[in-house]
C-alpha positions as CSV (number, residue, x, y, z in Angstrom):
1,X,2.4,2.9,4.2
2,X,-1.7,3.0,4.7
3,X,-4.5,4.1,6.5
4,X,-7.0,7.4,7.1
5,X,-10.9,7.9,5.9
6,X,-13.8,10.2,5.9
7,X,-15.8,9.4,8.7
8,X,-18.7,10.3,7.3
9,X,-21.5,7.8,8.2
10,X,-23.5,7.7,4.5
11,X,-19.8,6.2,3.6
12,X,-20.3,3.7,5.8
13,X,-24.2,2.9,3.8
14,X,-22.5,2.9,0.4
15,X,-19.5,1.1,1.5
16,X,-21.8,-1.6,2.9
17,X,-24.3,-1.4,0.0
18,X,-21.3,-2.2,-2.7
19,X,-20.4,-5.0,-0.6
20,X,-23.7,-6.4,-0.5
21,X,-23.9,-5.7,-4.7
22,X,-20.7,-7.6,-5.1
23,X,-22.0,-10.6,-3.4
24,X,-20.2,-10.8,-0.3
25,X,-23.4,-10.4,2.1
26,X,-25.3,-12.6,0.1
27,X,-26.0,-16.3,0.1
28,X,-23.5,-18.5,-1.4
29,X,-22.7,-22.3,-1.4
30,X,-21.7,-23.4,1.8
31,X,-18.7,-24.8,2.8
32,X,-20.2,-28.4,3.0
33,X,-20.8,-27.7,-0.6
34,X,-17.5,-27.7,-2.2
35,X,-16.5,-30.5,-4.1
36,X,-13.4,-31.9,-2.9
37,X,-12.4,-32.1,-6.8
38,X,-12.0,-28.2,-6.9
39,X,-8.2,-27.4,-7.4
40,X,-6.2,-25.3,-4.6
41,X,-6.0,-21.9,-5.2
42,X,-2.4,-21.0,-4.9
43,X,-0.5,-17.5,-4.4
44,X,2.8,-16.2,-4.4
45,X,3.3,-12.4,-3.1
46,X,6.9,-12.9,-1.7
47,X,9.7,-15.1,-2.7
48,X,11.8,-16.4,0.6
49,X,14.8,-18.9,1.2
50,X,13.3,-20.1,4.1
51,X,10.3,-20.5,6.2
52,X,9.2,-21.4,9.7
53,X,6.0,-22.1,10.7
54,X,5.2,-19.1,12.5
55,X,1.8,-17.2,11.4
56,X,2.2,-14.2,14.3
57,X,0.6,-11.2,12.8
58,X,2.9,-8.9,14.7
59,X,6.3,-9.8,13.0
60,X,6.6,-8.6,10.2
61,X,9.6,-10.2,9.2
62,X,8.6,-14.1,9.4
63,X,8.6,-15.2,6.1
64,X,5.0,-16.1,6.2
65,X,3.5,-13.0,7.1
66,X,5.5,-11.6,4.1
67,X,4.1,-14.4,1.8
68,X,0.2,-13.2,2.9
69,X,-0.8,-16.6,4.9
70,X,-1.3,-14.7,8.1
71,X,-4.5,-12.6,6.5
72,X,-6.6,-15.4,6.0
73,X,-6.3,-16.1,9.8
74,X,-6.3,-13.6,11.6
75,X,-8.9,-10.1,11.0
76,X,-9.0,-6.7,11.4
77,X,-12.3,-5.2,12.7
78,X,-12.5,-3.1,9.0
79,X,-11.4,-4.2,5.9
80,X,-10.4,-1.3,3.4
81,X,-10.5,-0.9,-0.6
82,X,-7.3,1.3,-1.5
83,X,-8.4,0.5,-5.0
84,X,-11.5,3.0,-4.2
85,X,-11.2,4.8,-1.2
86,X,-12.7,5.9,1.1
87,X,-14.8,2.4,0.6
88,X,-14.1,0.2,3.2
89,X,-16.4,-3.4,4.2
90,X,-17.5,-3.5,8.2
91,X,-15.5,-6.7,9.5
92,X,-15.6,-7.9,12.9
93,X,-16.7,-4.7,14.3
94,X,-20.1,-4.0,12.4
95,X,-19.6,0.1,12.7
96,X,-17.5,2.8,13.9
97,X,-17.8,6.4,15.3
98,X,-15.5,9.6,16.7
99,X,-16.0,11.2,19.1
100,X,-14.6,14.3,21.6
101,X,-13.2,15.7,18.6
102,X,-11.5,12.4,16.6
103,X,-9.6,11.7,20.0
104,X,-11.8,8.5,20.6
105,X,-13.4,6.2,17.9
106,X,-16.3,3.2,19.6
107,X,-16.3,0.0,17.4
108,X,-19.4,-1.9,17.6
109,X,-17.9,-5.5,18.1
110,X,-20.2,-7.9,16.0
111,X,-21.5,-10.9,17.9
112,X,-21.9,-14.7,17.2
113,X,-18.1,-15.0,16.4
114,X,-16.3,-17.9,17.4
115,X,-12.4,-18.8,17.0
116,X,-11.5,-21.4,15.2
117,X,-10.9,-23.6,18.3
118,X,-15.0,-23.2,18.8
119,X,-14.3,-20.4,22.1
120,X,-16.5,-17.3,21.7
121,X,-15.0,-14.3,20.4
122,X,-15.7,-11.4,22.6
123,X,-15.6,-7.3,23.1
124,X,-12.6,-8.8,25.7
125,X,-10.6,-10.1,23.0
126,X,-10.5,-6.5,21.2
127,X,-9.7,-5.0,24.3
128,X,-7.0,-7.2,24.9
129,X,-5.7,-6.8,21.8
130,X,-5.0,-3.1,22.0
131,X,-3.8,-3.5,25.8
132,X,-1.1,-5.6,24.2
133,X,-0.5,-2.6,21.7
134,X,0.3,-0.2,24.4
135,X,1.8,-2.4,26.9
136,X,4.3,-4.0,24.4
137,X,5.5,-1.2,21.6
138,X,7.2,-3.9,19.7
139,X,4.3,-5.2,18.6
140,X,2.4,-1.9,17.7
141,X,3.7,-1.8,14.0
142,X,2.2,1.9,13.3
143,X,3.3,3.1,16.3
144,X,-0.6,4.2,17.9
145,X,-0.8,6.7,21.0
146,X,-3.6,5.3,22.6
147,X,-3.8,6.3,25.8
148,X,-6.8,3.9,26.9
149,X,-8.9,1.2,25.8
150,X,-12.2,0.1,27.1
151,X,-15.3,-1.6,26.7
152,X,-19.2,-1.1,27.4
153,X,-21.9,-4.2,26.2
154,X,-21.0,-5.1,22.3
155,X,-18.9,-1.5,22.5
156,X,-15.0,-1.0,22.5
157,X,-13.8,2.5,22.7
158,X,-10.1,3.8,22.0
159,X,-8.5,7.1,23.4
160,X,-6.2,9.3,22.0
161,X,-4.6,12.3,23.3
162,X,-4.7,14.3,19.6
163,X,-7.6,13.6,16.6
164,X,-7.4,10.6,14.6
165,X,-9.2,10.6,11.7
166,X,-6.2,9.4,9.3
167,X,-5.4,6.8,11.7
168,X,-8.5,5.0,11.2
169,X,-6.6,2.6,8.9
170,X,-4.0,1.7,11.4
171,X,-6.6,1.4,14.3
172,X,-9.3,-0.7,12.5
173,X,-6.7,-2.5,10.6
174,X,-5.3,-3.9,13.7
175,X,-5.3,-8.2,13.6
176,X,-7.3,-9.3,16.3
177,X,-6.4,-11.8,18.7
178,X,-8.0,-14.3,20.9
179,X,-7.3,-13.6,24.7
180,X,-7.7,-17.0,26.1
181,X,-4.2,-17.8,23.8
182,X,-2.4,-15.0,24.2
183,X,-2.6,-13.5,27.4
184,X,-0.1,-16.7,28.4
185,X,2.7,-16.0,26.2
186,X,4.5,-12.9,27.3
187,X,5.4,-10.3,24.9
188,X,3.7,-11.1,21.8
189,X,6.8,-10.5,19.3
190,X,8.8,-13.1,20.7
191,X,5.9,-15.8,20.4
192,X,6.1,-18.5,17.7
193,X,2.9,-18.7,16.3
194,X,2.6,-22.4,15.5
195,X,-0.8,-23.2,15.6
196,X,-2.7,-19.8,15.1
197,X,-5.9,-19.8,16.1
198,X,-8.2,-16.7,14.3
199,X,-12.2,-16.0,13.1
200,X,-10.6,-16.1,9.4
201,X,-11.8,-18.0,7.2
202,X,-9.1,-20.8,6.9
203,X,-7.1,-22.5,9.1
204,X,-3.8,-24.1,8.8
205,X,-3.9,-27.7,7.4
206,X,-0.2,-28.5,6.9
207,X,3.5,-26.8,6.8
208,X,6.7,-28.0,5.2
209,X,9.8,-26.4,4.3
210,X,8.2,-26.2,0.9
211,X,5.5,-24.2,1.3
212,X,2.0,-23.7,3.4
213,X,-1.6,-25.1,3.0
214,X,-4.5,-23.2,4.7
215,X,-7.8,-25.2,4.9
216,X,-11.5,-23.1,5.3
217,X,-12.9,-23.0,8.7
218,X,-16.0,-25.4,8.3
219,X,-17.3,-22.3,11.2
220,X,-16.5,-19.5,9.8
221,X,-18.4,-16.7,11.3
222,X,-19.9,-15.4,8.1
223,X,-22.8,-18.3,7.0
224,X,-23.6,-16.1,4.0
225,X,-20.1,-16.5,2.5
226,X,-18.3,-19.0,3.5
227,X,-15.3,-19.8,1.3
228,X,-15.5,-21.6,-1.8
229,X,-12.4,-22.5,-2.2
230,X,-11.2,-25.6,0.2
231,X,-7.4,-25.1,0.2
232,X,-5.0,-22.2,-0.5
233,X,-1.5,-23.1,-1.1
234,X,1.3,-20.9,-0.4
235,X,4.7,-22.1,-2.1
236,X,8.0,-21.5,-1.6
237,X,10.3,-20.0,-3.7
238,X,14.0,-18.5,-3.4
239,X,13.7,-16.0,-6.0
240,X,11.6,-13.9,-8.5
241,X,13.1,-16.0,-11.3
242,X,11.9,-19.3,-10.2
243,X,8.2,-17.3,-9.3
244,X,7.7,-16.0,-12.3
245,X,8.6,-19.6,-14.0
246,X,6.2,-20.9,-12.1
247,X,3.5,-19.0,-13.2
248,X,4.7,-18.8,-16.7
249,X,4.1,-22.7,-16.5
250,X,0.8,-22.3,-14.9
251,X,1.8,-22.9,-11.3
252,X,0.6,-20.4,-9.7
253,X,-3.1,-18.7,-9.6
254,X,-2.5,-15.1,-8.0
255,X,1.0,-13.7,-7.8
256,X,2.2,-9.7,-7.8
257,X,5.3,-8.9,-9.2
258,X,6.7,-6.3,-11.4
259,X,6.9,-8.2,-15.0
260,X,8.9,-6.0,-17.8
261,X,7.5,-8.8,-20.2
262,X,4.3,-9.3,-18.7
263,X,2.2,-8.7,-21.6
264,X,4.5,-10.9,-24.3
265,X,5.4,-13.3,-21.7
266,X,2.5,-13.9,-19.6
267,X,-0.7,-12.2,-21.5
268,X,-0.3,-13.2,-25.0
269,X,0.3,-16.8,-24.1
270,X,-3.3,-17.3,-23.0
271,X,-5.5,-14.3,-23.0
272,X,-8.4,-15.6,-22.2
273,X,-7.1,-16.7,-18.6
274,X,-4.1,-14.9,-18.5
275,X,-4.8,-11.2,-17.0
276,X,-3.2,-8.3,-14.9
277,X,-4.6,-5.2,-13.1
278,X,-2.0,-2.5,-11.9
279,X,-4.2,0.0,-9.4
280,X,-2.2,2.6,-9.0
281,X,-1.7,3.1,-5.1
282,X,0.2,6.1,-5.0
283,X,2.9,8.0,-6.9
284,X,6.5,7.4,-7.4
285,X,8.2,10.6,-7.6
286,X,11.9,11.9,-7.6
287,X,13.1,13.4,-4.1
288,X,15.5,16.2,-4.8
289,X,17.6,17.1,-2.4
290,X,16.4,20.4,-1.0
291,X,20.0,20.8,0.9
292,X,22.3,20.5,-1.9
293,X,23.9,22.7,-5.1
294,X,21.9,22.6,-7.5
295,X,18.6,20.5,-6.4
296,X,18.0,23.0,-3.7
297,X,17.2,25.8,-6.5
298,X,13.7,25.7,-8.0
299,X,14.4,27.1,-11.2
300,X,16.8,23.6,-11.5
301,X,13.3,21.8,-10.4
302,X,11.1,23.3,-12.5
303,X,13.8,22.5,-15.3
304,X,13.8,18.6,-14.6
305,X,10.2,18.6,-14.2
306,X,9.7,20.1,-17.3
307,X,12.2,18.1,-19.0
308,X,11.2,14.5,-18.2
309,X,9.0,12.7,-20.3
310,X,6.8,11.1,-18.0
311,X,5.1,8.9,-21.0
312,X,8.7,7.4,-21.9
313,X,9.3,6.9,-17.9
314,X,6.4,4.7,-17.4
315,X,6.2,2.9,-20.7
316,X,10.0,2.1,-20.5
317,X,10.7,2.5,-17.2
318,X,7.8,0.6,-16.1
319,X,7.3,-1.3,-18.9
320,X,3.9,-0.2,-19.1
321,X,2.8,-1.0,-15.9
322,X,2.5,2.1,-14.5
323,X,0.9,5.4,-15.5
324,X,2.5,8.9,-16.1
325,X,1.6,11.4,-13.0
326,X,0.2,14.5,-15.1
327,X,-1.5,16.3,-12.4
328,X,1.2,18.4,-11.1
329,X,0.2,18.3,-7.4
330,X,1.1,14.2,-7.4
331,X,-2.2,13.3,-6.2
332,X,-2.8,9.9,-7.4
333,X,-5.7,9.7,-9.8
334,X,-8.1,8.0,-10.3
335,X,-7.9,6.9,-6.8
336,X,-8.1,9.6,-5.1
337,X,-10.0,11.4,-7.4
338,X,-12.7,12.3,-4.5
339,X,-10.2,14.9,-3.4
340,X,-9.2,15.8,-6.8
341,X,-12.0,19.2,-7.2
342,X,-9.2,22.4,-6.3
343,X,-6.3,21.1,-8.3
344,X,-7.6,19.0,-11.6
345,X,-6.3,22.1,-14.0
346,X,-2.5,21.6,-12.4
347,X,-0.8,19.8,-14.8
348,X,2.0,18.3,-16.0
349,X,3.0,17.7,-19.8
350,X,3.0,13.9,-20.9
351,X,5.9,14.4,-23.1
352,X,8.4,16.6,-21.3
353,X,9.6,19.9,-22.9
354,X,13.7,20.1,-23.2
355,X,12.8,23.5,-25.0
356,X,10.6,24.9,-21.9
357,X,13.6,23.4,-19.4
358,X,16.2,25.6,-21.3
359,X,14.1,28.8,-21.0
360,X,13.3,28.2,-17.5
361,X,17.4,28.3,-16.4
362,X,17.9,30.8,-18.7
363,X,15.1,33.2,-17.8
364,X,16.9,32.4,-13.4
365,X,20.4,33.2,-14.8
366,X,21.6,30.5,-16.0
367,X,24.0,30.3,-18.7
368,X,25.6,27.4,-20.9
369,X,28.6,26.8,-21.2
370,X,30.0,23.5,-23.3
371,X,26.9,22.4,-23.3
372,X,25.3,22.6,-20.1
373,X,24.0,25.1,-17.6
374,X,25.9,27.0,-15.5
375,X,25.6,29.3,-12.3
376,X,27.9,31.4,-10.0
377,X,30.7,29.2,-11.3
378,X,29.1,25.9,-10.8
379,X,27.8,23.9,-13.9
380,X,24.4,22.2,-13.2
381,X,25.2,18.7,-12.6
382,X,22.5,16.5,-10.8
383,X,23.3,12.5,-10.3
384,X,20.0,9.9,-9.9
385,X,20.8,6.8,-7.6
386,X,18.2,3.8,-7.0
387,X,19.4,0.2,-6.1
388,X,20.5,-1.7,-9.7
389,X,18.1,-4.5,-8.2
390,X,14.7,-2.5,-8.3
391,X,15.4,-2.2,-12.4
392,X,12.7,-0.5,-13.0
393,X,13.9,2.3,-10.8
394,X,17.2,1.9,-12.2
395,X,15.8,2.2,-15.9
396,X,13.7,5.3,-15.1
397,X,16.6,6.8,-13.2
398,X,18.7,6.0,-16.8
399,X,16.4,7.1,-18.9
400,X,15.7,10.8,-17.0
401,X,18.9,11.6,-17.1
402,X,19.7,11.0,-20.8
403,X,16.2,13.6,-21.1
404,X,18.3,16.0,-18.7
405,X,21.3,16.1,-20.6
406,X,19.0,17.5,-23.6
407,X,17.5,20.1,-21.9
408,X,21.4,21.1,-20.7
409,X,22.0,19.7,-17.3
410,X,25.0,17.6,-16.9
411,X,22.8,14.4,-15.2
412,X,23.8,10.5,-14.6
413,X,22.7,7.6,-13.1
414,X,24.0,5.3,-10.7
415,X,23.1,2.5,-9.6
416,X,23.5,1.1,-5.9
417,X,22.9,-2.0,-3.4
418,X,19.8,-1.7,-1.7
419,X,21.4,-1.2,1.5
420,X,23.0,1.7,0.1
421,X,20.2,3.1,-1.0
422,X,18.2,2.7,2.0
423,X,21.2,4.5,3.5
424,X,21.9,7.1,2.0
425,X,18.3,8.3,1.1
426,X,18.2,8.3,5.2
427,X,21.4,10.2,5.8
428,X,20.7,12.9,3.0
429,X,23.6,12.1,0.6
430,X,22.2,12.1,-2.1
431,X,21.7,14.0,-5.2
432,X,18.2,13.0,-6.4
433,X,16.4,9.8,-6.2
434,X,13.4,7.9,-7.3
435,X,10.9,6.9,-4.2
436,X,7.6,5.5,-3.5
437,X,5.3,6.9,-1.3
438,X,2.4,5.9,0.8
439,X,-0.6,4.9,0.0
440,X,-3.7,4.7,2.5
441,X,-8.0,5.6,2.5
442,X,-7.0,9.0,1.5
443,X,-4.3,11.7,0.2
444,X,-3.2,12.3,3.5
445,X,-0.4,9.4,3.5
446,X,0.8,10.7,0.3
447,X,1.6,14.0,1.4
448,X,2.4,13.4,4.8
449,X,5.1,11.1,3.4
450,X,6.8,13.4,1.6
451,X,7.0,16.7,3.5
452,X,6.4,16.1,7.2
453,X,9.0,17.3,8.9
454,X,8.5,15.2,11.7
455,X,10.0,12.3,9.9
456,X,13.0,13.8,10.0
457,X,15.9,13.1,12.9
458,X,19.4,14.4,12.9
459,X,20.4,11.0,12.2
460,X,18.0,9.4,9.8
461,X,14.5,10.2,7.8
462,X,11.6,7.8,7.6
463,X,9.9,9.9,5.0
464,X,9.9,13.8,3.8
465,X,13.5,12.4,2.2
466,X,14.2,15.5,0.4
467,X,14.0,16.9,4.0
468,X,11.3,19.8,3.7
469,X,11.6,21.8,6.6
470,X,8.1,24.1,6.6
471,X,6.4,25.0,9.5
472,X,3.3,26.2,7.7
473,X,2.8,23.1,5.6
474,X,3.5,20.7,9.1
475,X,0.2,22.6,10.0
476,X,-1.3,22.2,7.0
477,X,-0.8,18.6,7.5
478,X,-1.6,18.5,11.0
479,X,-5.1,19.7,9.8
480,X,-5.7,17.8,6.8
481,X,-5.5,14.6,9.1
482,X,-7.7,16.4,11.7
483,X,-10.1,16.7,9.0
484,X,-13.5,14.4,9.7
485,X,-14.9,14.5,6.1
486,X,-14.2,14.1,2.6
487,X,-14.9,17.4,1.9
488,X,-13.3,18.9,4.8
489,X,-9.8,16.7,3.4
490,X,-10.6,18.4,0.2
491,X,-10.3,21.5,1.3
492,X,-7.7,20.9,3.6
493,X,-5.7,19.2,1.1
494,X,-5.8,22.1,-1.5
495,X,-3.0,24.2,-0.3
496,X,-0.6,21.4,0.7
497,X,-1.3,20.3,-3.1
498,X,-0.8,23.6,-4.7
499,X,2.5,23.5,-2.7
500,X,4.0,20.7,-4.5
501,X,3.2,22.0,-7.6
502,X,4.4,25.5,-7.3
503,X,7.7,24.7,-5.2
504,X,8.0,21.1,-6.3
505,X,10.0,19.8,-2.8
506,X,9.1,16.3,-5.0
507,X,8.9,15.9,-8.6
508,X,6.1,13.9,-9.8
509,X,6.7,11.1,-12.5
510,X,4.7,7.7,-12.4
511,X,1.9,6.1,-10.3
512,X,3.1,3.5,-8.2
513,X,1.4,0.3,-8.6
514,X,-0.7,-2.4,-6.4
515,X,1.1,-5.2,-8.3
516,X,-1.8,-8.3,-9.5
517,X,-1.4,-11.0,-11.7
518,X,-3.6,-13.6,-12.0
519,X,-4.3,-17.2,-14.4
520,X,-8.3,-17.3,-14.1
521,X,-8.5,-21.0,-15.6
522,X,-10.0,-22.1,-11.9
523,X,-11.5,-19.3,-10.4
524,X,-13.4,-16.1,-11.3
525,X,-14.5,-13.3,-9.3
526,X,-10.8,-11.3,-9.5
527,X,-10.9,-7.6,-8.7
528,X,-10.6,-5.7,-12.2
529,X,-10.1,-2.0,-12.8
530,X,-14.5,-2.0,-13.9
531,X,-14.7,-3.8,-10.2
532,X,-12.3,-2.2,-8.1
533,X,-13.8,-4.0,-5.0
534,X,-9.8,-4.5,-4.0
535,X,-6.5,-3.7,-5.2
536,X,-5.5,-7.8,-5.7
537,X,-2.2,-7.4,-4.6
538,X,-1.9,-10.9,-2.9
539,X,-0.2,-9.5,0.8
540,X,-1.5,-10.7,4.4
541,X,0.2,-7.3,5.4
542,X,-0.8,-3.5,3.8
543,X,-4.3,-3.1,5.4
544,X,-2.4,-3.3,9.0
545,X,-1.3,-5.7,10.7
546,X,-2.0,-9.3,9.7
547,X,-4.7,-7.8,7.2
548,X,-5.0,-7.5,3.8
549,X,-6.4,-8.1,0.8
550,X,-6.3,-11.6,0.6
551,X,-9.1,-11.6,2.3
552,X,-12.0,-10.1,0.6
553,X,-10.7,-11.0,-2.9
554,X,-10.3,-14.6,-1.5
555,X,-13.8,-14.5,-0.4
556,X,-15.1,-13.3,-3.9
557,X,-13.4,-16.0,-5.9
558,X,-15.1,-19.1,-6.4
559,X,-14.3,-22.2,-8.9
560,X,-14.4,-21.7,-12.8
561,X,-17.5,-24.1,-13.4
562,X,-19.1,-27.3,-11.1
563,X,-16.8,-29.8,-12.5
564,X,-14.3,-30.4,-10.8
């Protein structure tokens, strides 16, 4: 659910420059400065039953890698805003640049980097890394073609059979690990990870069953800003409940959960410390199905899109949290407002229009008949499923169809398991459903998400869920992520956008949030919606694998005052 950028090279100047304004490239206390008074910084970012002590940045399913541990060890050659893309920050590779046509991209590897067992960290290292990636597909967790991977001086160059520019995420994003370790253990997915050795900036001080200190690297590569906080703490917990206690009680620093009370409960108990920042990442939107009576007609779209009141669906639905989608193309604003210039003056209404939805059917034939629409001797009946469990879903879902039945379409919700969901969103049986969708550097992931037919099997779909079937806009996508620039996106974006909002294969609703909350009593320096430097949503795992933003806002925080 990431990646893709402009490759444009000033974006690479202002990208560094903001990094350099916001203090991470310039002097700080060093690590043999911080007073071993200052409190541990702890997170929470996933609740699990149980743990093992295994940090390997390739499985995504140990508990730890879920709980964001792993990011602070291991590092990607870029790190990435998705708060404000296309910003990213130069990591352990110091530039980037395509060539042949976006089929190869040649990191500059920085030098002077050491693991944190004191061996050199080398070109080799990166070039092992992604020889592991193609020689062991279990461990290449966006699924990268690359066809070769080599090395000349400081210079590692990948090759791809087709352009990729919206890649970039997934390439650069990559956790990099240290050959002299790893070229031992066979295939990398079935290695327990025990002692990870990285060029993060901590290290692992001690495990129990009851949660996970991390420790910063006294050698950590970056002398101009080392971390100011000595320990991190990761805690266990079995559930949301016993999370959200916990920071309720003032437990816990940095979490990211969806909160229904989270102003009353959490806020207004302490607002000066007490704080949250939602980015929105992407949009949620609901996925008719384009295969079934009467979702496949777009006079019954246009009807629930114009029904809806996207200001009661997030305020309700999302408690707030989340903002109504009123540009009718979906794109995400303001983050991706960069590609925004073709489509700003589609929109949608805030408050939904029963009246307008009634016209709409009527105008395509539609007549009612006890109350609701009917067609060809079928009444216009749509159902919404989401898992009871994600309630927010569950709540939009309820609420949208009590707007429906205004506007004279016979609509319900129901509420499944999540493995039912998952299901039958994959198989196609279903009427209509709520789903995220991807977020990444640019609109691309969006999109691609939600119409490529490529993600689309017999069997199963990974994406497009509404299963659009449209040759014209699979090109249209195919260029959009062969496009080098911003501006060339832009353009190429325009007619996949104006798609959505004229046949509306997806419906539009709310943005879909980078869940942050955070107590600032100890530390300051948090991303906030005036400093979108990072998302905050505490996760070792949506930059790529092994890396996310844990590590820059980690690196930006530092203690309240000196005395501790």
């Amino acid at each position: 659910m990431e990646q893709k950028v402009s490759t444009n090279r000033r974006a690479l100047a202002i990208a560094t420059a903001g990094l350099m304004g916001a203090g991470l490239l310039t002097a700080c206390i060093s690590s043999s400065a911080v007073a071993s008074t200052v409190p541990e910084l702890v997170m929470e970012s996933s609740p699990e039953s149980v743990i093992t002590q295994d940090f390997n940045p390739f499985v995504p399913t140990a508990p730890i890698y879920g709980m964001g541990a792993t990011g602070l060890i291991y590092e990607p050659l870029i790190e990435f805003d998705l708060a404000a893309p296309p910003t990213y920050y130069p990591w352990l590779a110091t530039s980037y640049q395509w060539s042949n046509g976006g089929k190869s991209i040649t990191f500059a590897i920085r030098t002077g980097i050491k693991w944190s067992d004191g061996t050199a960290m080398t070109p080799a290292d990166v070039v092992f890394t992604f020889q592991e990636l193609i020689k062991y597909p279990d461990i290449n967790l966006d699924g990268l073609k690359i066809l070769s991977v080599t090395s000349s001086g400081n210079n590692v160059t990948l090759s791809f059979a087709t352009a990729q520019y919206a890649n970039l995420q997934d390439i650069a994003g990559t956790a990099i690990i240290p050959q002299h370790i790893w070229s031992t253990v066979g295939d990398p997915a079935q290695y327990t990870d025990a002692n990870p050795v990285g060029t993060g900036p901590y290290t692992l001080a001690t495990f129990t069953p009851e949660g996970v200190t991390l420790k910063a690297n006294p050698t950590y590569w970056q002398t101009g800003m080392m971390p100011k906080i000595p320990d991190v703490y990761f805690p266990v917990y079995t559930s949301n409940t016993g999370a959200l206690s916990a920071l309720y009680a003032g437990q816990i620093d940095w979490t990211g959960n969806f909160i229904p009370g989270l102003q009353k409960d959490f806020v207004d108990t302490n607002k000066a410390y007490h704080h949250y920042w939602e980015a929105p990442g992407s949009s949620n939107a609901f996925m008719p199905n384009l295969h079934q009576w009467p979702t496949n007609q777009l006079a019954v779209r246009q009807a629930i899109s114009a029904a809806v009141n996207r200001t009661v669906l997030a305020d309700e639905g999302e408690a707030g949290l989340e903002n109504p989608v009123l540009n009718a193309t979906g794109l995400t604003l303001p983050t991706f407002a960069a590609w925004s210039g073709p489509v700003k003056s589609l929109t949608n209404s805030a408050t939904g229009n029963p009246a307008q939805a009634r016209s709409i059917l009527k105008g395509a034939g539609y007549t009612l008949k006890g109350g609701y629409f009917w067609k060809g001797g079928k009444e216009v009946t749509v159902t919404f499923v989401s898992p009871s469990a994600y309630t927010d879903y569950a709540e939009v879902g309820s609420l949208a169809a009590q707007e429906l039945k205004a506007a004279g379409i016979n609509a319900s919700f129901e509420g499944l398991t999540v493995n039912a969901w998952n299901a039958d969103v994959s198989d196609g049986n279903f009427s209509i459903s709520e789903h995220w969708s991807n977020n990444g550097l640019t609109p691309y992931n969006l999109y691609d998400n939600w119409l490529d037919s490529s993600l689309v099997t017999p069997s199963a779909a990974s994406g497009d869920y509404e299963r659009v079937h449209n040759a014209a806009i699979d090109a249209d996508l195919a260029n959009l992520a062969a496009a080098p620039t911003t501006a060339a996106q832009t353009a190429a974006l325009a007619p996949i956008a104006k798609y959505v909002a004229s046949y509306l294969p997806v419906i539009p609703v709310t943005t879909a949030s980078e869940w942050f909350e955070y107590d600032s009593d100890h530390f300051v320096g948090w991303p906030t919606q005036a400093n979108p430097y990072e998302t905050g949503q505490p996760s070792g795992t949506n930059l790529g694998a092994g890396a996310g933003t844990d590590l820059v806002v980690v690196l930006h925080l530092s203690p309240r005052t000196s005395s501790y």
